[in-house]
Backbone atoms as SQL, in Angstrom:
CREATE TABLE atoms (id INTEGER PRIMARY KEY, chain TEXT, resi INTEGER, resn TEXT, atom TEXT, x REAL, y REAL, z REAL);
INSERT INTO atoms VALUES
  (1, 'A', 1, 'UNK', 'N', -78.480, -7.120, 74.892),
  (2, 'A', 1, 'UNK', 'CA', -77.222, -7.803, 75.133),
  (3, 'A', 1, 'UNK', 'C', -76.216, -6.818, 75.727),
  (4, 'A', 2, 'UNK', 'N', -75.571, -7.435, 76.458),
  (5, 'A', 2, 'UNK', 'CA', -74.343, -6.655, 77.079),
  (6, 'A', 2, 'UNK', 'C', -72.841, -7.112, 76.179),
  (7, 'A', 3, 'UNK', 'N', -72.096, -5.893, 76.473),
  (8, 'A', 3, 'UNK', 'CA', -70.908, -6.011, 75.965),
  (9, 'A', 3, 'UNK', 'C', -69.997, -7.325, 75.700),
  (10, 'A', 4, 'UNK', 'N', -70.047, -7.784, 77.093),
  (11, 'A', 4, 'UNK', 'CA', -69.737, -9.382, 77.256),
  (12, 'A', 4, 'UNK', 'C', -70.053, -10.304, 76.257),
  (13, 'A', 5, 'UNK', 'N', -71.583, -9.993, 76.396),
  (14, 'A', 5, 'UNK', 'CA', -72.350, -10.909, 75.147),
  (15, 'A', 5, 'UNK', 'C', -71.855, -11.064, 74.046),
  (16, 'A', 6, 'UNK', 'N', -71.209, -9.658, 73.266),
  (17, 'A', 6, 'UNK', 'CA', -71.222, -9.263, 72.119),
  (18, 'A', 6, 'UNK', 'C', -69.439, -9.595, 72.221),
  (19, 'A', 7, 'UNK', 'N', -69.071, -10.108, 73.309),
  (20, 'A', 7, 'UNK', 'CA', -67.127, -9.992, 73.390),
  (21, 'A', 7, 'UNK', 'C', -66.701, -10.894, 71.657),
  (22, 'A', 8, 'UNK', 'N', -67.646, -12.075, 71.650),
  (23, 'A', 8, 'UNK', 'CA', -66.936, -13.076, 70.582),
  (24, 'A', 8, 'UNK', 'C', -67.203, -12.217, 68.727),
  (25, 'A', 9, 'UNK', 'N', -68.067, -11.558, 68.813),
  (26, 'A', 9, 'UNK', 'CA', -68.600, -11.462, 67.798),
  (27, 'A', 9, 'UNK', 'C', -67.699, -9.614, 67.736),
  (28, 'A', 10, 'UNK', 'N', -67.439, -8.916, 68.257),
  (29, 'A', 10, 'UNK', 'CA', -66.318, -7.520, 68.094),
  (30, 'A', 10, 'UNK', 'C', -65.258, -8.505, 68.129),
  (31, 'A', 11, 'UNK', 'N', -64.505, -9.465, 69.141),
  (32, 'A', 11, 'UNK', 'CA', -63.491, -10.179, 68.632),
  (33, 'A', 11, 'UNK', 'C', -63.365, -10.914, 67.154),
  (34, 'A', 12, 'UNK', 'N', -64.363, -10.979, 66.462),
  (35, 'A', 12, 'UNK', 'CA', -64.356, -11.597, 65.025),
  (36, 'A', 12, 'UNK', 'C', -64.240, -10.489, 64.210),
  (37, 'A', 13, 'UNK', 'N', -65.190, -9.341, 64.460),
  (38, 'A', 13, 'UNK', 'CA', -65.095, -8.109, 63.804),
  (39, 'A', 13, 'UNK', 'C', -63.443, -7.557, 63.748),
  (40, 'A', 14, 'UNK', 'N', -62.874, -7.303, 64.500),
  (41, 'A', 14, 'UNK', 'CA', -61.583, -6.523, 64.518),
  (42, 'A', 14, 'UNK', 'C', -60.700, -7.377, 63.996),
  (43, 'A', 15, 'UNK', 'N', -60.697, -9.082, 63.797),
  (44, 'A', 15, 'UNK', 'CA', -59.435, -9.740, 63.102),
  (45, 'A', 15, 'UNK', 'C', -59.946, -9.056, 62.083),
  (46, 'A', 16, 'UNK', 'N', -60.911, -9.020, 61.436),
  (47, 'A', 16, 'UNK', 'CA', -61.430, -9.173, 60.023),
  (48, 'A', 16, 'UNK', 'C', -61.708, -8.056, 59.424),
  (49, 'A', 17, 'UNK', 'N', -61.440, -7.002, 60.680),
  (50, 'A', 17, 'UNK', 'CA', -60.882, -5.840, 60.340),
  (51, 'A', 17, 'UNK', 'C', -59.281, -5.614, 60.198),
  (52, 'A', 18, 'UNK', 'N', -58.598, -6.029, 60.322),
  (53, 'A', 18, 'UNK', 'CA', -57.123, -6.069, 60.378),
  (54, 'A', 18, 'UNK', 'C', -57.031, -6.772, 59.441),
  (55, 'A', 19, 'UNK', 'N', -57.438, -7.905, 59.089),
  (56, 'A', 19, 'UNK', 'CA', -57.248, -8.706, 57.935),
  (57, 'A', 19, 'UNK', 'C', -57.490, -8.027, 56.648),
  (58, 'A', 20, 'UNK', 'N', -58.800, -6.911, 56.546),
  (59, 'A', 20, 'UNK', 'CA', -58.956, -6.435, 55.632),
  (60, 'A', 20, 'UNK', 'C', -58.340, -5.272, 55.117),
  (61, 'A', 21, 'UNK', 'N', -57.633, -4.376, 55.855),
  (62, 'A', 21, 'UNK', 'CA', -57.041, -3.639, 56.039),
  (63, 'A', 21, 'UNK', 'C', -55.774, -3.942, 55.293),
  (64, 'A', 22, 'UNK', 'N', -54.936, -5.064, 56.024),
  (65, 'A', 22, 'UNK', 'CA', -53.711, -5.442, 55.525),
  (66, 'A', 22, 'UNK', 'C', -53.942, -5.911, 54.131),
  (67, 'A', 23, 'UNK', 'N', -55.150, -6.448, 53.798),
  (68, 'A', 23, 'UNK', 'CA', -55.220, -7.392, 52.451),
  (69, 'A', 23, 'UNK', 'C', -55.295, -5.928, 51.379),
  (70, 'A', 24, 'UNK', 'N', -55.857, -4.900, 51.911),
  (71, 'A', 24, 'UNK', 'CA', -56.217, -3.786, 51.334),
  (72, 'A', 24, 'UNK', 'C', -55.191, -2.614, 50.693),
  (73, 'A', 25, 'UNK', 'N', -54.049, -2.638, 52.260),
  (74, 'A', 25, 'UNK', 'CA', -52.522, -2.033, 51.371),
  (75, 'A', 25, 'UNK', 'C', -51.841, -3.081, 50.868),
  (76, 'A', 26, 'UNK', 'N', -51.447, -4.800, 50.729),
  (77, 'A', 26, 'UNK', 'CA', -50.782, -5.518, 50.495),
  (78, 'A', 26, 'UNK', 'C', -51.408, -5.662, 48.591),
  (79, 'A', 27, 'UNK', 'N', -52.689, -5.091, 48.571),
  (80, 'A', 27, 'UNK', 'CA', -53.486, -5.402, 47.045),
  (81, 'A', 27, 'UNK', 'C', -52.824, -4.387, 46.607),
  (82, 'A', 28, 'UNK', 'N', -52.493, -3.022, 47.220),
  (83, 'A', 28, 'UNK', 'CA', -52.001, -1.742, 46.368),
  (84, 'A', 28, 'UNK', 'C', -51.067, -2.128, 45.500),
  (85, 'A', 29, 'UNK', 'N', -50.078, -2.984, 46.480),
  (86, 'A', 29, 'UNK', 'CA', -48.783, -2.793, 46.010),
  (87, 'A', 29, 'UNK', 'C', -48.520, -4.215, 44.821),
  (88, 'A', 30, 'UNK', 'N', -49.526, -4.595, 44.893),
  (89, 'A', 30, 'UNK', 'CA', -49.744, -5.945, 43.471),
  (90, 'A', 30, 'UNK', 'C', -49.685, -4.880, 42.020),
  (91, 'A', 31, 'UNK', 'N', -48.849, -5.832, 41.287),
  (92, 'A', 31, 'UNK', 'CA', -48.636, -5.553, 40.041),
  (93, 'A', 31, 'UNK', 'C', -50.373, -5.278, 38.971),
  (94, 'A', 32, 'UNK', 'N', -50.911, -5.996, 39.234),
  (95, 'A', 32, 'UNK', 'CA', -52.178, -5.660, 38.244),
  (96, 'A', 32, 'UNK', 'C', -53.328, -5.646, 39.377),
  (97, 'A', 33, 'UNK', 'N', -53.616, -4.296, 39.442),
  (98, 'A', 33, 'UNK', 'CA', -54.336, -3.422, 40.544),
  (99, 'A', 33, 'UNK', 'C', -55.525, -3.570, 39.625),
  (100, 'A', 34, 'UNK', 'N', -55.932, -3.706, 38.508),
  (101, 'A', 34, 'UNK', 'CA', -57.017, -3.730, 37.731),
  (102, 'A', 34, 'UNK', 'C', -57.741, -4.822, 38.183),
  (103, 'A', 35, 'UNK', 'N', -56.951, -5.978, 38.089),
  (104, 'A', 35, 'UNK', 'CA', -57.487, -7.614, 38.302),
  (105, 'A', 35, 'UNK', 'C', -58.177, -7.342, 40.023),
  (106, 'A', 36, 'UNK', 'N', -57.662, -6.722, 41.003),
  (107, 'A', 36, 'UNK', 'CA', -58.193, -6.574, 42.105),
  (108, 'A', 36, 'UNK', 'C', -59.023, -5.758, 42.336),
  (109, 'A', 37, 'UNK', 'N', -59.565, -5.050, 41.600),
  (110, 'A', 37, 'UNK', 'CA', -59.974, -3.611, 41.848),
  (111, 'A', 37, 'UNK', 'C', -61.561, -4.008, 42.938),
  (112, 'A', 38, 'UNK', 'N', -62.412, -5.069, 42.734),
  (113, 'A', 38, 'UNK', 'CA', -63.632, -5.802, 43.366),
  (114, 'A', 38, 'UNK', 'C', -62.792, -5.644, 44.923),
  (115, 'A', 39, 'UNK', 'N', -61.442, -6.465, 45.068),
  (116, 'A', 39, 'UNK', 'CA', -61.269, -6.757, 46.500),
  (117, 'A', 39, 'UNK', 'C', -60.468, -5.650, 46.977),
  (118, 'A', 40, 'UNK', 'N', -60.224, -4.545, 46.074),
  (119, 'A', 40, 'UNK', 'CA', -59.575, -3.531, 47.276),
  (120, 'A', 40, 'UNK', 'C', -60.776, -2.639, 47.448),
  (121, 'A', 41, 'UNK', 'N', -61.601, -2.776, 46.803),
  (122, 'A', 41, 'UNK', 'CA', -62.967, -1.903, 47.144),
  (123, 'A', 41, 'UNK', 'C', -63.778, -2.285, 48.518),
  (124, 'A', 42, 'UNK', 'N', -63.772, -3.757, 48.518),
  (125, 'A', 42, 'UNK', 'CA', -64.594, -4.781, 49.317),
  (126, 'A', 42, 'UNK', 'C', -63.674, -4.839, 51.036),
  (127, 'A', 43, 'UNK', 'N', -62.615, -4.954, 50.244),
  (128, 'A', 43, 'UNK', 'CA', -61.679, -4.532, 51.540),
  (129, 'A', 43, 'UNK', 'C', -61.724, -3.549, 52.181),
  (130, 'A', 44, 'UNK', 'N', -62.272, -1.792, 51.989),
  (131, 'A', 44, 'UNK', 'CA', -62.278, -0.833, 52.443),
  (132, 'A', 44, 'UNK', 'C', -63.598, -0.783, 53.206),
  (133, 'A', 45, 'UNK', 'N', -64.370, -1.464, 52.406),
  (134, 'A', 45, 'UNK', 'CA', -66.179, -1.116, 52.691),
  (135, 'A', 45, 'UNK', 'C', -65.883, -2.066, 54.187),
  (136, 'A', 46, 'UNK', 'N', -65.480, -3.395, 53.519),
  (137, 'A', 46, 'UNK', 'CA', -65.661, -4.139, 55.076),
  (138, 'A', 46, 'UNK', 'C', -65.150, -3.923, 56.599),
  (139, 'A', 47, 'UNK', 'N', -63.324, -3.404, 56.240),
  (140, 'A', 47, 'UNK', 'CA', -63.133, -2.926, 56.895),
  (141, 'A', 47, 'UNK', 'C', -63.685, -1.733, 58.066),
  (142, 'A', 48, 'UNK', 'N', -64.680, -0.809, 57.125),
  (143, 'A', 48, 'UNK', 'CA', -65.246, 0.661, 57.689),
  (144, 'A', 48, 'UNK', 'C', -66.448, -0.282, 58.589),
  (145, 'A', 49, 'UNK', 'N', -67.401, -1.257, 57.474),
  (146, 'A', 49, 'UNK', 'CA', -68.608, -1.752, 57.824),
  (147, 'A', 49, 'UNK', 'C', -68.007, -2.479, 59.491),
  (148, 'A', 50, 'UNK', 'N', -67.152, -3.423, 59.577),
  (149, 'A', 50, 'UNK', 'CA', -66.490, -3.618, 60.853),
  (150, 'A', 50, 'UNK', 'C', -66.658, -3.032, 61.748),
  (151, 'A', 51, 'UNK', 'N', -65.672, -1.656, 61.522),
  (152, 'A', 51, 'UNK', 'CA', -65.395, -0.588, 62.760),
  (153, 'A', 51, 'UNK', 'C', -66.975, -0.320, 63.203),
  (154, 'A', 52, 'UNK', 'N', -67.846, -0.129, 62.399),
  (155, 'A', 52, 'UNK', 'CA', -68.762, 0.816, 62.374),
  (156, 'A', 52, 'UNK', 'C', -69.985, -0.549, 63.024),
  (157, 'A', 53, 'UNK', 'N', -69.846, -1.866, 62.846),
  (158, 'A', 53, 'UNK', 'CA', -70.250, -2.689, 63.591),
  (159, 'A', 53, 'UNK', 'C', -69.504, -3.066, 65.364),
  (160, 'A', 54, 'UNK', 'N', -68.822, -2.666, 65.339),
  (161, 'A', 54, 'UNK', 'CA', -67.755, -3.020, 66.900),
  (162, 'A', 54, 'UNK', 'C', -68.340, -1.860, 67.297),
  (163, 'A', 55, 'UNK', 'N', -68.383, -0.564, 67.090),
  (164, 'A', 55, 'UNK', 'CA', -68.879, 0.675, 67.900),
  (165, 'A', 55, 'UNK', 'C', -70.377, 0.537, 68.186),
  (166, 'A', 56, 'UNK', 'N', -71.365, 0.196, 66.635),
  (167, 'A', 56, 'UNK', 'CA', -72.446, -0.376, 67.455),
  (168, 'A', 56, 'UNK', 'C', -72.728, -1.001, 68.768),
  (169, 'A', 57, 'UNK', 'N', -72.063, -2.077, 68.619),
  (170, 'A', 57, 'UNK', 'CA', -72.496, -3.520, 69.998),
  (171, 'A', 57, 'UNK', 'C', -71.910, -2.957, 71.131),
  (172, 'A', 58, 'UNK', 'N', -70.471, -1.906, 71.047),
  (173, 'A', 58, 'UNK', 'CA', -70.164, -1.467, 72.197),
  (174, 'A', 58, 'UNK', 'C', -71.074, -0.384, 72.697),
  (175, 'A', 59, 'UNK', 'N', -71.804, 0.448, 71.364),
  (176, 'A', 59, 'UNK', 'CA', -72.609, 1.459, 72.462),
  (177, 'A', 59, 'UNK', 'C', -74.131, 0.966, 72.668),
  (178, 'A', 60, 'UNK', 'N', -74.470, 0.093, 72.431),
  (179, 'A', 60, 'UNK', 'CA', -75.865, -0.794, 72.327),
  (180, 'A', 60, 'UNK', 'C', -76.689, 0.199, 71.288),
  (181, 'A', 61, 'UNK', 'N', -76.229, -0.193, 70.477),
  (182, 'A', 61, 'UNK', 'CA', -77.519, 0.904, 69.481),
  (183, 'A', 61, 'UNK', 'C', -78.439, -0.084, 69.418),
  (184, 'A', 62, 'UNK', 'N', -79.469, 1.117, 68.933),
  (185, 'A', 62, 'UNK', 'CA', -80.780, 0.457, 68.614),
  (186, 'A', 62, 'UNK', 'C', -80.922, -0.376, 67.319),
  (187, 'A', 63, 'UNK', 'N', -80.297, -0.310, 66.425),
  (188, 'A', 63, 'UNK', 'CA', -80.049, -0.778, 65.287),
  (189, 'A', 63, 'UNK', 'C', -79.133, -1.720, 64.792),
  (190, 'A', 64, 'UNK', 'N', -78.144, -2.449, 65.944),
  (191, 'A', 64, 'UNK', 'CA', -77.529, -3.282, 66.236),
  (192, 'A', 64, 'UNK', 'C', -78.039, -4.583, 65.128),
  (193, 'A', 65, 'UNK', 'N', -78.464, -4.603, 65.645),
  (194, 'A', 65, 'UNK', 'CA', -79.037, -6.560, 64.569),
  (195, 'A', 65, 'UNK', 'C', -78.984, -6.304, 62.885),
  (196, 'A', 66, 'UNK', 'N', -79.942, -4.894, 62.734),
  (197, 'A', 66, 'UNK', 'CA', -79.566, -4.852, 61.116),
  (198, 'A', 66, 'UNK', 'C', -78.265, -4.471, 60.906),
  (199, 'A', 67, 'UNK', 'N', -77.710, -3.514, 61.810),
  (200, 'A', 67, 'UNK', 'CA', -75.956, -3.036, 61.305),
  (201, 'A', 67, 'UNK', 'C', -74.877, -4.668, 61.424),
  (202, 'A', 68, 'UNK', 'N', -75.479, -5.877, 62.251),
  (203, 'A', 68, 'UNK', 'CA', -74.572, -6.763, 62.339),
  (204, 'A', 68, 'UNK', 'C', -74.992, -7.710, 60.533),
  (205, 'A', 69, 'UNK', 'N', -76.379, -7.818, 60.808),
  (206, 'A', 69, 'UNK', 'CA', -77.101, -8.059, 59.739),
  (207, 'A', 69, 'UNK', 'C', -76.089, -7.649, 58.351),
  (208, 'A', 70, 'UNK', 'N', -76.229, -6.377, 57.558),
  (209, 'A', 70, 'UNK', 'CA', -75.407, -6.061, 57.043),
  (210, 'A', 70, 'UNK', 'C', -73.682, -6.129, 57.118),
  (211, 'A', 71, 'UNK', 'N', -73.373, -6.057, 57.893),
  (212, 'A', 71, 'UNK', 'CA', -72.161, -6.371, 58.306),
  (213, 'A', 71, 'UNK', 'C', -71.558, -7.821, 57.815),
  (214, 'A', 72, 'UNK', 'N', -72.441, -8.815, 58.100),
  (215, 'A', 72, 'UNK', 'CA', -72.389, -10.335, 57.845),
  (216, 'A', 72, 'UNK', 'C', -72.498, -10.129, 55.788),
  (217, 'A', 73, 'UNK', 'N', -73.249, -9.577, 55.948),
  (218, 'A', 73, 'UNK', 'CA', -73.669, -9.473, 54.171),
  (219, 'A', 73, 'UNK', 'C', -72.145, -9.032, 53.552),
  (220, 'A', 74, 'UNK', 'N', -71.549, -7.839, 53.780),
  (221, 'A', 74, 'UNK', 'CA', -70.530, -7.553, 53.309),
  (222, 'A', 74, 'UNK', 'C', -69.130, -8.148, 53.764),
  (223, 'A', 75, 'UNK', 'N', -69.202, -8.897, 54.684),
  (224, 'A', 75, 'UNK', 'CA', -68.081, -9.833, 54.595),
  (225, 'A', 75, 'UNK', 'C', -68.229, -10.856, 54.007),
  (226, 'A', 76, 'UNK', 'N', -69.004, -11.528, 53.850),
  (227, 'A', 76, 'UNK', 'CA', -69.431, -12.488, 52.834),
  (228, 'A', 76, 'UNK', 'C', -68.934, -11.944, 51.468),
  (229, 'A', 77, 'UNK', 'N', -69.192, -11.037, 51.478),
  (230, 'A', 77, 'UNK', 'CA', -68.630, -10.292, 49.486),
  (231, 'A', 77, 'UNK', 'C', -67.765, -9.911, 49.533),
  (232, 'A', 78, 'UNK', 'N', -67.051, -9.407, 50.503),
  (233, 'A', 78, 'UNK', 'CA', -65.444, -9.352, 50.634),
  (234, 'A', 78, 'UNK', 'C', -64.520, -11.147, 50.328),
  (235, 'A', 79, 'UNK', 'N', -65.530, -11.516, 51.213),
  (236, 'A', 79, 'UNK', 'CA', -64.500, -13.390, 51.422),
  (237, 'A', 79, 'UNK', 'C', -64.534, -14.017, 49.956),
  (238, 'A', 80, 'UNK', 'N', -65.907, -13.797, 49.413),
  (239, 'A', 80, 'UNK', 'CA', -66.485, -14.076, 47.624),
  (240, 'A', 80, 'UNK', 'C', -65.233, -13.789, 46.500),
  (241, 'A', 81, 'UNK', 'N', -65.239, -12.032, 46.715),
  (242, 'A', 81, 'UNK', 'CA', -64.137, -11.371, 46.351),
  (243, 'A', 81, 'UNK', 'C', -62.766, -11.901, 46.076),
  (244, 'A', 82, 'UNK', 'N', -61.964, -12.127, 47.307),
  (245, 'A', 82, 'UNK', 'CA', -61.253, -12.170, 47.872),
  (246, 'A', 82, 'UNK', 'C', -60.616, -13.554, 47.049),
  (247, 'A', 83, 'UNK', 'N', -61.513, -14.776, 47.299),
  (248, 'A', 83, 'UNK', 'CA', -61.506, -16.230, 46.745),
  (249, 'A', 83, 'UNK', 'C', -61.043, -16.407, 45.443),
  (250, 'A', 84, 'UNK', 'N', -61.347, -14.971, 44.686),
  (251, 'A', 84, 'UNK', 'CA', -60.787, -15.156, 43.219),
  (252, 'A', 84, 'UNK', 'C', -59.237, -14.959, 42.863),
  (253, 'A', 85, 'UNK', 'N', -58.927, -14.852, 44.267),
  (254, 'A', 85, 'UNK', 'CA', -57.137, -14.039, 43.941),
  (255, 'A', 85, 'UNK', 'C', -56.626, -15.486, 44.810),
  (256, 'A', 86, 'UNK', 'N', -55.028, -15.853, 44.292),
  (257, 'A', 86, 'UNK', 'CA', -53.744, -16.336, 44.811),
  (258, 'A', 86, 'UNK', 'C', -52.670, -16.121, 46.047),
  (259, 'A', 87, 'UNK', 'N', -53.377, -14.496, 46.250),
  (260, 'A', 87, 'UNK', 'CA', -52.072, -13.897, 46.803),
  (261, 'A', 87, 'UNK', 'C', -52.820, -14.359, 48.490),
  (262, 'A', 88, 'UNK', 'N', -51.462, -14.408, 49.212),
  (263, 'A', 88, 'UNK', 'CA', -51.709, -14.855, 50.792),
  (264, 'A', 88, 'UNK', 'C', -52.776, -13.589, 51.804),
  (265, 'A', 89, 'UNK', 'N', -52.545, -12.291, 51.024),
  (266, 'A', 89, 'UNK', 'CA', -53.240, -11.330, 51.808),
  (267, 'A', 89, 'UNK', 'C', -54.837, -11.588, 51.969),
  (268, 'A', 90, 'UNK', 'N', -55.216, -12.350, 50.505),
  (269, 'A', 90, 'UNK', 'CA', -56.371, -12.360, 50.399),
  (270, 'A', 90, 'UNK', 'C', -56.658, -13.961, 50.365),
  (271, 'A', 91, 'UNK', 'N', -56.265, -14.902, 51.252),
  (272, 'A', 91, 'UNK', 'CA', -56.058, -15.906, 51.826),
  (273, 'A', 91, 'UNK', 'C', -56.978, -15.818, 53.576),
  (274, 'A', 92, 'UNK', 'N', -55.636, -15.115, 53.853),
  (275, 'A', 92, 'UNK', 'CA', -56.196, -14.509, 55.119),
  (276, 'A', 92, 'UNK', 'C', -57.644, -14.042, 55.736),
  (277, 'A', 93, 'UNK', 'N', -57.758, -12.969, 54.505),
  (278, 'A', 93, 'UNK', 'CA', -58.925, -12.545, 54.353),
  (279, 'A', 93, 'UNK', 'C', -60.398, -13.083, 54.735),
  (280, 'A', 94, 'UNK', 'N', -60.177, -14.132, 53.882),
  (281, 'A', 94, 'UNK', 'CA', -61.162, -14.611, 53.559),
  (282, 'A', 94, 'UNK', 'C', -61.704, -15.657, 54.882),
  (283, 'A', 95, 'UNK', 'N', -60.554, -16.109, 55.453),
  (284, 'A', 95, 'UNK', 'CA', -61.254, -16.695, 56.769),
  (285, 'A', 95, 'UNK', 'C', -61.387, -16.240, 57.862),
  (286, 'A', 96, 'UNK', 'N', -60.631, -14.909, 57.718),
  (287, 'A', 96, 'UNK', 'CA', -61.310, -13.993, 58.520),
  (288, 'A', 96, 'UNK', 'C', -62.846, -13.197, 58.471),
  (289, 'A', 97, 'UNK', 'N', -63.319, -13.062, 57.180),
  (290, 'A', 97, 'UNK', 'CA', -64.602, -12.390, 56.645),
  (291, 'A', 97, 'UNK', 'C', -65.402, -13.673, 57.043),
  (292, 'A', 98, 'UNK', 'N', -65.297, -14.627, 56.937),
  (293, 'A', 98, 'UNK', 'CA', -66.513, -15.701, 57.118),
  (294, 'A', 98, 'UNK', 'C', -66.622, -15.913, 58.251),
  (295, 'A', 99, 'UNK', 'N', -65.724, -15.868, 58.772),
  (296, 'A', 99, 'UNK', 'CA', -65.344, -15.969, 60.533),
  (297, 'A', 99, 'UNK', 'C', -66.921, -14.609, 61.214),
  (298, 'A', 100, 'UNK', 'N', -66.442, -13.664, 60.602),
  (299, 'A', 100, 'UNK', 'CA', -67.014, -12.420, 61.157),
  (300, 'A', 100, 'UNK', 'C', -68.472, -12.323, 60.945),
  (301, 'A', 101, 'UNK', 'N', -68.580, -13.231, 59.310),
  (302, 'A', 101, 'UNK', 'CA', -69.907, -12.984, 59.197),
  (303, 'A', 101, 'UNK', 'C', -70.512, -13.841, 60.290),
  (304, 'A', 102, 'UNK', 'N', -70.431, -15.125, 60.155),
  (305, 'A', 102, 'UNK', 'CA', -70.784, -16.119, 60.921),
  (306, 'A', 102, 'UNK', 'C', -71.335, -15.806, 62.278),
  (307, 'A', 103, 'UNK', 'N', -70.053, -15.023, 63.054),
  (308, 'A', 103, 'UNK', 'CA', -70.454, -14.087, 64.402),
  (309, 'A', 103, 'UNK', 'C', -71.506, -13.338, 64.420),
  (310, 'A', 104, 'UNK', 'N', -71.505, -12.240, 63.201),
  (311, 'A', 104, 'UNK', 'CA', -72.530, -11.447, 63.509),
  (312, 'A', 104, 'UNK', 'C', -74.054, -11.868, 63.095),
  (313, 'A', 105, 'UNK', 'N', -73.914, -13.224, 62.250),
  (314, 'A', 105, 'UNK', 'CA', -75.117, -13.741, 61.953),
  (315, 'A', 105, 'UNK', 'C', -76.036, -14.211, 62.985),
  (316, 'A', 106, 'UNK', 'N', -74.865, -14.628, 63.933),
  (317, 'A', 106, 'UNK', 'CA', -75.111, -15.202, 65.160),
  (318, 'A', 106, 'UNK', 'C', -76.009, -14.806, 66.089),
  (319, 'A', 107, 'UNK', 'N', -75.033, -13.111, 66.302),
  (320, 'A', 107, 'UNK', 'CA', -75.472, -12.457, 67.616),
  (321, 'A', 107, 'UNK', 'C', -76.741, -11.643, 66.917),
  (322, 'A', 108, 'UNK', 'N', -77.118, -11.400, 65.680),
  (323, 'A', 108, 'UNK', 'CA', -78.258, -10.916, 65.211),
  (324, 'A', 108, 'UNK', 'C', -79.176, -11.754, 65.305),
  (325, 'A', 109, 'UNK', 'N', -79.036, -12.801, 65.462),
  (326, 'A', 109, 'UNK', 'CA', -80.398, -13.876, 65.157),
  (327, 'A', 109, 'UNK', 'C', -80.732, -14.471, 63.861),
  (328, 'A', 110, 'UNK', 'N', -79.743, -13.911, 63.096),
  (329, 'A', 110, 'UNK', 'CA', -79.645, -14.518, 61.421),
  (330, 'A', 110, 'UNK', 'C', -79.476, -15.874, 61.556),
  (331, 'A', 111, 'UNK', 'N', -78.776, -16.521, 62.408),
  (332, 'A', 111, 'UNK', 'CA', -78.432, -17.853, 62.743),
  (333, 'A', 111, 'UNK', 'C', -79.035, -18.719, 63.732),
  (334, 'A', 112, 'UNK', 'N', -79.753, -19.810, 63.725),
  (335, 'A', 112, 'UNK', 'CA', -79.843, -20.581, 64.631),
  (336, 'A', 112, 'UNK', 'C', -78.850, -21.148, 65.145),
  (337, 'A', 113, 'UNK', 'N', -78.777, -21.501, 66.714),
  (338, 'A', 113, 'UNK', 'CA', -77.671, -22.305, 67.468),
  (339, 'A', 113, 'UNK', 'C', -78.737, -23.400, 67.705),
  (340, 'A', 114, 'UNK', 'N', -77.914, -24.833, 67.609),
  (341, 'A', 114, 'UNK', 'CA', -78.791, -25.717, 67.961),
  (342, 'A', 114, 'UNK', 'C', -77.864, -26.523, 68.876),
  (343, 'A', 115, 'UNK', 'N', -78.216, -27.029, 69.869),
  (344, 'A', 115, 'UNK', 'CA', -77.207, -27.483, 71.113),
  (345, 'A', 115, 'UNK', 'C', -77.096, -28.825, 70.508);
């Protein structure tokens, strides 16, 4: 696949990197940091797992499908995460992480498209 290919699925990656990010300092500053402690963890991993999926597809690694593969896995447990809290950061979140997995399920072949 070419870059192009991969445009929708790094465009899902980077909201959902920003999403996680923000959900990630907006959890700091919550009063009971204990009750979150799953989604500011999940928030960091996904966030990194993101970046570290967008640099894949842009440099065509060879390992692309399992790094999107995984990638899809841990936004899924971020969005899981995420679902147990009130607050709007982790609102966001969460339809951004499903968003992303969805993409990368996609462009890995985890997903069938059926016309």
């Amino acid at each position: 696949m070419t870059r192009i290919q991969y445009q929708e699925c790094i465009d899902a990656c980077i909201k959902c990197m920003d999403a996680c990010n923000y959900s990630y300092v907006s959890s700091l500053k919550e009063y009971d940091l204990a009750a979150l402690r799953e989604s500011i963890q999940l928030d960091r991993e996904c966030a990194d797992m993101c970046s570290f999926a967008i640099q894949a597809m842009t440099r065509q690694s060879p390992f692309v499908v399992e790094i999107l593969r995984l990638c899809a896995d841990i936004c899924e447990r971020c969005a899981d995460a995420s679902s147990r809290h009130e607050h709007n950061h982790c609102q966001s979140c969460i339809d951004a992480c499903r968003s992303a997995a969805m993409a990368c399920r996609l462009v890995s072949g985890a997903v069938e498209v059926y016309a």
